[in-house]
C-alpha positions in Angstrom: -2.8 16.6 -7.9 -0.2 19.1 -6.8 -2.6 21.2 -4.7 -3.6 18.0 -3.3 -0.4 17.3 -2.8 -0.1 20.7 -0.3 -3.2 19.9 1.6 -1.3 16.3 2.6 1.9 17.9 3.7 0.1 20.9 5.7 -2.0 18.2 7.5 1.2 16.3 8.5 3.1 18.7 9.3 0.5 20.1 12.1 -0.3 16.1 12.9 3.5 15.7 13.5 3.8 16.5 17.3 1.1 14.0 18.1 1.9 11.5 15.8 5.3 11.4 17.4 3.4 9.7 20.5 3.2 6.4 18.1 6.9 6.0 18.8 7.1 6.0 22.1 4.3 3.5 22.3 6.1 1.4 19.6 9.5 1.5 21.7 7.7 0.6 24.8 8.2 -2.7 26.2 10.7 -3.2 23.8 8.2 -4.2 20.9 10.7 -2.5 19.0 12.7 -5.1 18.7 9.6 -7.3 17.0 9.5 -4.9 14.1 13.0 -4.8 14.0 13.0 -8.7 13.8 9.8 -8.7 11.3 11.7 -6.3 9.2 15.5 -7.7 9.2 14.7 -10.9 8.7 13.5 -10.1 5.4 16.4 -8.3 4.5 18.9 -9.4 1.8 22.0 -11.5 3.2 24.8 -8.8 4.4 26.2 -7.3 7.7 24.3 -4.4 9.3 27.3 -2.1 7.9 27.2 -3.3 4.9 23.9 -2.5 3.6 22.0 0.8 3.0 18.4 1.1 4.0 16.1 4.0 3.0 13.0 4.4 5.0 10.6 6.2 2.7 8.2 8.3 4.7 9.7 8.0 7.9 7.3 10.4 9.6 8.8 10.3 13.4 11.4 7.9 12.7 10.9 4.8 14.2 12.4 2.5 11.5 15.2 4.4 11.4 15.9 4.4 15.0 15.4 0.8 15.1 17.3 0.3 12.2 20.2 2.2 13.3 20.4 1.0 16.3 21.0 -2.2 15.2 23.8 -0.9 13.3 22.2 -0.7 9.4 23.1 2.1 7.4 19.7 4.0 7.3 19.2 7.4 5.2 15.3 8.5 6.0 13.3 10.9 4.1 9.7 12.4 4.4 8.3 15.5 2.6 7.1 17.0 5.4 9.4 19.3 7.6 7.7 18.8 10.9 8.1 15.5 10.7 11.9 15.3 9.9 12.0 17.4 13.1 10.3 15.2 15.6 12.1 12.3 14.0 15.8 13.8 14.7 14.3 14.6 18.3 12.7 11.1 18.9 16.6 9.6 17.1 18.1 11.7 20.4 22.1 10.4 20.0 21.2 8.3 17.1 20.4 11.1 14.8 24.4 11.8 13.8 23.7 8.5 11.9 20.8 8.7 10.3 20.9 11.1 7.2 17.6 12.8 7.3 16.7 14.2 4.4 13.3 16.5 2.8 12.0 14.4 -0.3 8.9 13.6 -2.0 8.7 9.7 -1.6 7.4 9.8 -5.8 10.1 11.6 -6.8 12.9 10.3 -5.3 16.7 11.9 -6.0 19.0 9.8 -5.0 21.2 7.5 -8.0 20.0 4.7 -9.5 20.8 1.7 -7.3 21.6 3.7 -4.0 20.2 1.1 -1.3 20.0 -2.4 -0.7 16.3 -2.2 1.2 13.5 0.3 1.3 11.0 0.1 4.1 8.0 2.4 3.9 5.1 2.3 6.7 1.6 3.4 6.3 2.6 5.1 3.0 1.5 3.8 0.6 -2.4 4.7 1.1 -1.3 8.2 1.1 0.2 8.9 -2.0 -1.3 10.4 -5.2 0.3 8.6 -7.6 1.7 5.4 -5.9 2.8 3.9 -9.5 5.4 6.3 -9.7 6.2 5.8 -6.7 7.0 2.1 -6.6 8.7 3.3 -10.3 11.2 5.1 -8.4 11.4 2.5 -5.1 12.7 0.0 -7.8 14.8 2.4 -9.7 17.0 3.1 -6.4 17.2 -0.2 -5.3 20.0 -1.9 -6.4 19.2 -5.3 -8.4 18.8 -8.1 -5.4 17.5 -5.5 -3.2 13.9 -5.4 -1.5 11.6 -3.2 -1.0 9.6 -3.9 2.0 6.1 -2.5 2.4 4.1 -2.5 5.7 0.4 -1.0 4.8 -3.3 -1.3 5.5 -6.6 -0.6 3.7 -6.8 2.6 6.4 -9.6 4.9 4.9 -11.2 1.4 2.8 -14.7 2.4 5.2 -14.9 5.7 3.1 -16.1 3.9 -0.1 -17.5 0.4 0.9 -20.9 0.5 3.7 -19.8 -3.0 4.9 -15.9 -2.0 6.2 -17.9 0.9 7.6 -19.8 -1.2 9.4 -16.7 -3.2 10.8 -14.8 0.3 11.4 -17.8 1.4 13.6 -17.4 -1.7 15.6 -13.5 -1.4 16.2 -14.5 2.5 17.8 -17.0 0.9 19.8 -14.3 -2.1 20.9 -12.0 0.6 21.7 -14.4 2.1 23.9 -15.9 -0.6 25.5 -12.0 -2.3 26.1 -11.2 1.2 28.0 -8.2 1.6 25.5 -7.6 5.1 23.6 -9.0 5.3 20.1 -6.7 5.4 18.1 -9.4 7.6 15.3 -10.5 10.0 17.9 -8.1 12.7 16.8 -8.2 16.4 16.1 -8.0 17.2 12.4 -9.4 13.2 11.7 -12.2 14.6 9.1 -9.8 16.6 7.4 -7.8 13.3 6.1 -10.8 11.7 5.8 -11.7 14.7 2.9 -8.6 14.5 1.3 -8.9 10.4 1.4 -11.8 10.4 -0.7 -10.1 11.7 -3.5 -6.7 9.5 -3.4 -6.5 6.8 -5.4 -5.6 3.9 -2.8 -9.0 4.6 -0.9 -10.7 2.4 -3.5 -8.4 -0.1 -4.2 -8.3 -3.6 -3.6 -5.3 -4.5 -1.2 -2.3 -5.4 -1.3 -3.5 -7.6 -4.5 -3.5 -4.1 -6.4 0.2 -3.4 -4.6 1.2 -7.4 -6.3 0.2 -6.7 -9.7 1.3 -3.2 -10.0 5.0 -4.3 -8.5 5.5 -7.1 -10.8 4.0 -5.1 -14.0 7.0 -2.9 -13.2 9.5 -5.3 -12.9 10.0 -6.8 -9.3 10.7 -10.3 -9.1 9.4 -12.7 -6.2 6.9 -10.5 -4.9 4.9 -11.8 -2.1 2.7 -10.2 1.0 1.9 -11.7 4.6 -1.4 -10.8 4.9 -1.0 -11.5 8.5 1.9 -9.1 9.7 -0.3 -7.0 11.6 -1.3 -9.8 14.1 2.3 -10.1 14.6 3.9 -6.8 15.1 0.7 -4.3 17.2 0.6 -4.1 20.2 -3.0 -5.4 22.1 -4.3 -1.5 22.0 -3.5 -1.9 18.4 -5.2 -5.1 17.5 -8.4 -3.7 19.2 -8.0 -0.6 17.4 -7.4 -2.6 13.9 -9.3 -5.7 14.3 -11.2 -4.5 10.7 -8.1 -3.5 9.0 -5.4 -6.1 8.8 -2.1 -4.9 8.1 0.1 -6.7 5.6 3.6 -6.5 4.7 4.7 -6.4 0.9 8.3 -7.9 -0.5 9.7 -7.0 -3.2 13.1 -7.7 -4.9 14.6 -5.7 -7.5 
């Protein structure tokens, strides 16, 4: 897996300029402050200053920014360079206090019991060995922490004909609603290659995500199948209307 490993940082790492474009759409019209509410409000009890969040994966930043902002602790870390970078020039003033930081989100090195929450987005689906990764979530949490997880079945329409179909329709929506689509990027096939071969392409989610959390040892996990609808955008649902997004808790 370690070569595959390679091919999913280099593709990031030229994807992160452009992919630095979801933040600005995500701060616009201050839908920020929905995820931030989403998030927070799931958080365990303590002032902003008091607690430590680590945003695993952080790509260009936007939980920590919004996290931040709102006065949280936040230490972010992502194994791909380029993204670090556009996320300390996306944090602009903020970025003093966010710790930034290179790190593979399976093999984490921090202490164990570092941070009252993790938050991850879109991660999940793109790791190669997501057991160890939720291993080491849980081992750096302290105990009564959470672990929040927001995710989607993303590349499901590789392996099953009937998503495909659905998939096919959302492109066509997109078209048809004169909204951009949000698939129709350079370098698209490429993750589409290295999806085939990752282990969460196949898998049944988030039930897969439940049972693997709490055969490791989180307690009162539960997912809202239903984040998505509240937290995109309208360009977003139209994008997504095949591929809900859910949002995992777990507590340590």
């Amino acid at each position: 897996m370690e070569n595959m490993r390679e091919k999913i940082i280099s593709y990031w790492d030229r994807r992160a300029p452009s992919y630095s474009g979801v933040i600005e759409k995500n701060m616009a019209d201050r839908w920020d402050d929905v995820w931030a509410d989403m998030l927070i409000s799931r958080f365990p009890e303590g002032a902003p200053g008091d607690l430590r969040v680590l945003d695993i994966g952080t790509g260009p930043g936007f939980y920590a920014i919004i996290l931040a902002e709102r006065g949280y602790q936040v230490t972010a870390v992502d194994f791909s360079e380029s993204m670090l970078a556009e996320a300390r020039r996306n944090a602009g003033a903020l970025a003093d206090r966010i710790e930034f930081l290179p790190m593979d989100a399976q093999a984490l090195t921090f202490p164990d019991d570092s941070f009252d929450v993790i938050v991850t987005r879109n991660l999940t689906w793109n790791l190669t060995d997501p057991v160890r990764a939720y291993r080491e979530w849980r081992r750096v949490l302290r105990p009564g922490g959470a672990a929040l997880i927001f995710d989607a079945n993303w590349y499901a329409y590789l392996k099953d004909e009937e998503k495909k179909r659905a998939f096919d329709r959302d492109r066509a929506n997109a078209k048809a609603s004169g909204v951009e689509d949000h698939e129709a990027y350079e370098d698209g096939h490429t993750m589409e290659t290295i999806c085939l071969s990752l282990p969460m392409t196949a898998r049944d989610r988030p039930r897969w995500d439940l049972v693997t959390l709490r055969d490791l040892g989180f307690s009162r996990v539960s997912a809202d199948t239903r984040a998505g609808d509240s937290v995109w955008n309208p360009e977003e649902k139209i994008n997504y209307a095949s591929t809900p997004g859910f949002l995992i808790r777990a507590v340590k």
